[in-house]
C-alpha positions, 0 to 999 in steps of 0.5 A, a space after each residue: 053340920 052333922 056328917 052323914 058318913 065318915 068316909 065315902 068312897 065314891 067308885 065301886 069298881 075294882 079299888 074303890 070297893 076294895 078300899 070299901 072293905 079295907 075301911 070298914 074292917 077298921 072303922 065306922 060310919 063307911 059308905 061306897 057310892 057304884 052302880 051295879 053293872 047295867 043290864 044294857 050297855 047301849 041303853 044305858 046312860 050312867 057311868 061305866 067300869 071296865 070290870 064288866 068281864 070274866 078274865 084278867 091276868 094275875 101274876 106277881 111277874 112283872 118287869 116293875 117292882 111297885 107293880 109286882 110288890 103291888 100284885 103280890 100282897 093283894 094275890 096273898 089275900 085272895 084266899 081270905 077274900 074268896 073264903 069270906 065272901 064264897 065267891 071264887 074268882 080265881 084260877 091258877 092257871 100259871 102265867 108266862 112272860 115271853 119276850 127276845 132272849 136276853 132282852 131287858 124287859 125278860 131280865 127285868 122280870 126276873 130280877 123283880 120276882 127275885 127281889 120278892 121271893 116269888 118262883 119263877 122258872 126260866 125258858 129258853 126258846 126250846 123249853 116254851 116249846 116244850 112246855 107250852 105246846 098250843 103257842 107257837 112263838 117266833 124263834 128266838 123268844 124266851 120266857 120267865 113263867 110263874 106257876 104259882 099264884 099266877 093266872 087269871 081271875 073274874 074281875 067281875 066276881 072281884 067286885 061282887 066279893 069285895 062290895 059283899 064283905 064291905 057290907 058285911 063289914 058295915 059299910 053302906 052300899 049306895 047303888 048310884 053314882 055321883 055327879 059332884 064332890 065338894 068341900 062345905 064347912 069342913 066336911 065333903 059333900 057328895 051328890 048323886 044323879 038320884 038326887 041325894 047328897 051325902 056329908 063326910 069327913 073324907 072322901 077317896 075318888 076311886 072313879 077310874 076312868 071317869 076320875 076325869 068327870 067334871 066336879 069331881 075335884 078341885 082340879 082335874 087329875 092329871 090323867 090321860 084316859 085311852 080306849 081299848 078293844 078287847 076281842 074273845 074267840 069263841 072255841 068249842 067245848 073240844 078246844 077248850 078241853 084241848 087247851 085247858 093247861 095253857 097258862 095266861 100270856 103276855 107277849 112282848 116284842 118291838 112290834 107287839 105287846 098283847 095279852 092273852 087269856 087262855 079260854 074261859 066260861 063266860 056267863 053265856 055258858 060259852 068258852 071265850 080266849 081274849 086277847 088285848 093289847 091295841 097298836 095304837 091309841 085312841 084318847 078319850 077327853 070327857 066323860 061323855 066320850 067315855 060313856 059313847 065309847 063304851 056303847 061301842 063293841 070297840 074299833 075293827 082295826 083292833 080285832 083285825 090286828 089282834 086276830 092276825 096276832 091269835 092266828 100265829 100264836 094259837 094256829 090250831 085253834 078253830 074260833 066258833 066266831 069272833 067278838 069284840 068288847 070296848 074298855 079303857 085303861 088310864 094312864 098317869 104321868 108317873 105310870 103308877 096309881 095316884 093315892 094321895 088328897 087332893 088341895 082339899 083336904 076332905 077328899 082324896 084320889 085313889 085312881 090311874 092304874 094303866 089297864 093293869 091294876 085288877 090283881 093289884 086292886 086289893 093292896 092299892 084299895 088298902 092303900 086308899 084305906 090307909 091314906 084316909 086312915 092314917 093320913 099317908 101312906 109313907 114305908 109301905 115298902 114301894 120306891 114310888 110314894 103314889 102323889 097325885 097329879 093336878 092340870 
């Protein structure tokens, strides 16, 4: 039978409508089957995504080289993306990673940015002082602090630009999402919870969270899905101003990994700090624990923990009100994203990217793109060659 597509690309959050772009730059005959974000959260009986927010970290720092080579490609085309689309989801506010002096996570950090030719600047527990004075740190901390490049971005707005210049490149936008992938007579098919169903000679999975869904896959990916609660602090126009030159954060000691925003307007008109990083985890087994979590505002043991954390770091900052927000970050067996076919050779993943992925979403979509364009995605460069795990 005649194929209705080339290739679909079911997921149109953060990878899959990058990957959505990559593809039709290159070839015809694409579609991306995603929901818009819904107007109501608890209403809402549809899948979910975690973009659905104003502040993510970017920063091409990080103690890993796959994810700091993963993070600096795709920061050096955000240019192009926000000139092409006229959306600017970007804001270069710099980023610090502040850790024990001399421990190896800093040293790590360090050594990958080195190895990529990224500037960095080196603090001393002095030099955090001096430069950040909004943060007041536990003595004996250092940081790497990259001010270039780095800062946070509207994930939501990365979406909206990435889905715009894949139409504009060609490609079909369906605003559903699907229920079942399958394999008949050479082809994929793909049905929706409209009650359509697509054929193609490849699909790419780019679900998040939802990877895990049943009929999806041939097996299930091998992908452990945990709640997370993100809780924003309100602050006042006067604060905000106040704290305009503080740069993203991530904070690590043996007791405490979080990551901090510095304020940002939301589209309430109102200024939010956000913070992230939950003490414990929550595992969420099906999709249908998924989409009850995200109709929650997430776990109050988070916020009381995190707010703990807020108050020593920032103490001068006098939240308006405090409030929380659910999402979920996916974790796979190899800590990097899966990017790779599955026993099928007509449907592929591209997911599992360990809550840390919104920088990186548009050089791990190309490697999606390149996975169904070019049947691999061998010497591009990474230690880690990306192969998808099945239960």
């Amino acid at each position: 039978m005649a194929v209705d597509f080339k290739y679909i690309v079911v997921g149109r959050g953060l990878m899959g409508a990058a990957a959505a772009r990559h593809l039709a730059r290159q070839a015809d005959g694409v579609a991306v089957i995603g929901p818009d974000e819904p107007e109501d959260r608890k209403a809402h009986e549809g899948v979910f995504a975690s973009h659905y927010d104003e502040g993510r970290i970017t920063r091409t720092i990080d103690p890993d080289r796959n994810w700091a080579l993963l993070a600096n490609r795709s920061i050096s085309r955000y240019g192009e993306i926000a000139r092409d689309s006229g959306i600017d989801f970007c804001r270069e506010a710099g980023c610090v990673v502040v850790a024990p002096d001399g421990s190896d996570y800093l040293e790590r950090t360090r050594k990958a940015a080195i190895s990529l030719g990224v500037e960095t600047s080196l603090l001393d527990e002095a030099g955090l002082k001096a430069a950040f004075p909004f943060f007041a740190f536990p003595d004996g901390g250092a940081g790497v602090f990259e001010a270039k490049g780095a800062g946070h971005i509207s994930p939501r707005k990365l979406v909206k630009a990435q889905s715009l210049l894949a139409e504009k490149a060609g490609a079909a936008v369906i605003r559903d999402y699907v229920v079942s992938i399958g394999s008949e007579g050479g082809s994929a098919v793909v049905k929706t919870s409209g009650g359509q169903s697509y054929r193609a000679e490849k699909v790419l999975l780019a679900a998040g969270g939802f990877s895990i869904a049943e009929n999806l896959l041939p097996r299930p990916v091998a992908m452990t899905v945990y709640a997370r609660t993100v809780t924003l602090f309100e602050v006042s126009d006067a604060d905000a101003a106040r704290l305009a030159g503080m740069p993203s954060l991530i904070f690590k000691t043996p007791d405490i990994h979080i990551y901090l925003l510095p304020p940002i307007r939301y589209p309430d008109g109102k200024f939010y700090l956000k913070i992230g990083g939950d003490p414990d985890d929550l595992v969420l087994r099906d999709d249908a624990a998924m989409r009850a979590w995200f109709k929650t505002e997430g776990r109050d043991s988070v916020r009381r923990h995190l707010a703990r954390i807020v108050e020593g770091l920032v103490p001068d900052m006098m939240p308006l009100s405090i409030s929380t927000a659910a999402c979920v970050v996916s974790q796979t067996e190899s800590g990097y994203p899966m990017i790779g076919y599955t026993t099928s050779p007509e449907i592929a993943v591209l997911t599992g990217c360990a809550g840390t992925s919104a920088k990186s979403s548009d050089e791990i979509g190309r490697l999606g793109a390149e996975l169904l364009l070019a049947g691999g995605i061998s010497g591009q460069g990474y230690s880690t060659d990306f192969t998808p795990q099945f239960r």
